[in-house]
C-alpha positions as CSV (number, residue, x, y, z in Angstrom):
1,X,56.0,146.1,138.9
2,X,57.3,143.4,136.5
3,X,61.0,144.1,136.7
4,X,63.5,143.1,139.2
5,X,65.6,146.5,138.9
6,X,64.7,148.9,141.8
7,X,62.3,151.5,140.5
8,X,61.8,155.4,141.6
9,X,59.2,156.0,144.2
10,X,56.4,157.1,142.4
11,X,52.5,157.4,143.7
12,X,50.3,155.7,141.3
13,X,46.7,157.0,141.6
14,X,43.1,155.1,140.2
15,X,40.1,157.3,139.6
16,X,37.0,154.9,140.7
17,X,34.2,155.1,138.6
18,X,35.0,158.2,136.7
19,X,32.4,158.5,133.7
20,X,33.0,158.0,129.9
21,X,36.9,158.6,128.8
22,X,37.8,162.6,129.7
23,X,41.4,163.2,128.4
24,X,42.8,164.3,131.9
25,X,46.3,165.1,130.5
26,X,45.7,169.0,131.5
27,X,43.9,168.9,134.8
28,X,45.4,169.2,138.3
29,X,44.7,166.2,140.9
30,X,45.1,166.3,144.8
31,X,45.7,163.2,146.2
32,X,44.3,162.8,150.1
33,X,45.9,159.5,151.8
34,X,43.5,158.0,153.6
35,X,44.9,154.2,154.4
36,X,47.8,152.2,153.6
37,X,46.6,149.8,150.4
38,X,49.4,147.5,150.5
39,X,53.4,147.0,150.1
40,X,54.8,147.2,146.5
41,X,54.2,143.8,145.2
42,X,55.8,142.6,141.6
43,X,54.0,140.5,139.7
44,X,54.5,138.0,137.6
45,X,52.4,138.2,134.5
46,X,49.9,141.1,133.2
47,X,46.8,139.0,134.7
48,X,47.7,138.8,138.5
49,X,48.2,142.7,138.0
50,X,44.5,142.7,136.7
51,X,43.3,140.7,139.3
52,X,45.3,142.5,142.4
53,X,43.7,145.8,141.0
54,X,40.5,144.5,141.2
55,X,40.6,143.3,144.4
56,X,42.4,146.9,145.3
57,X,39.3,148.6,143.8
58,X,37.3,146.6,146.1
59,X,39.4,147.3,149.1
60,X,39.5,151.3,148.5
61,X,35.5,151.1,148.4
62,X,34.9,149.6,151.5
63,X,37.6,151.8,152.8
64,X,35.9,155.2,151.3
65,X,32.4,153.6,152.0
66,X,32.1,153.7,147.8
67,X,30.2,151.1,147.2
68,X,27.5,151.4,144.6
């Protein structure tokens, strides 16, 4: 989130390690919750976004025992 204006709940959903670049835009998706990730944060530039989603990535694998 980058603005200050409250925004719609919404579930926003990554897809680790998902091969090559499949247009999904017609498929169906069931979403499982497994563990809390963290509070809605708002960021302040483009590149701490990057970075938390990294270290999200990171957080969900060791959660889902993903690691490669």
């Amino acid at each position: 989130t980058f603005e200050d204006q409250p925004v719609p709940a919404r579930i926003e959903a990554y897809i680790i390690d998902l091969p090559g670049d499949p247009d999904l835009s017609s498929q169906s998706a069931r979403l499982e919750f497994v563990e809390f990730q963290r509070p809605e944060l708002r960021f302040p530039s483009i590149q701490t976004l990057i970075d938390q989603i990294h270290l999200d990535i990171q957080r969900s694998r060791e959660v889902l025992n993903h690691d490669r």
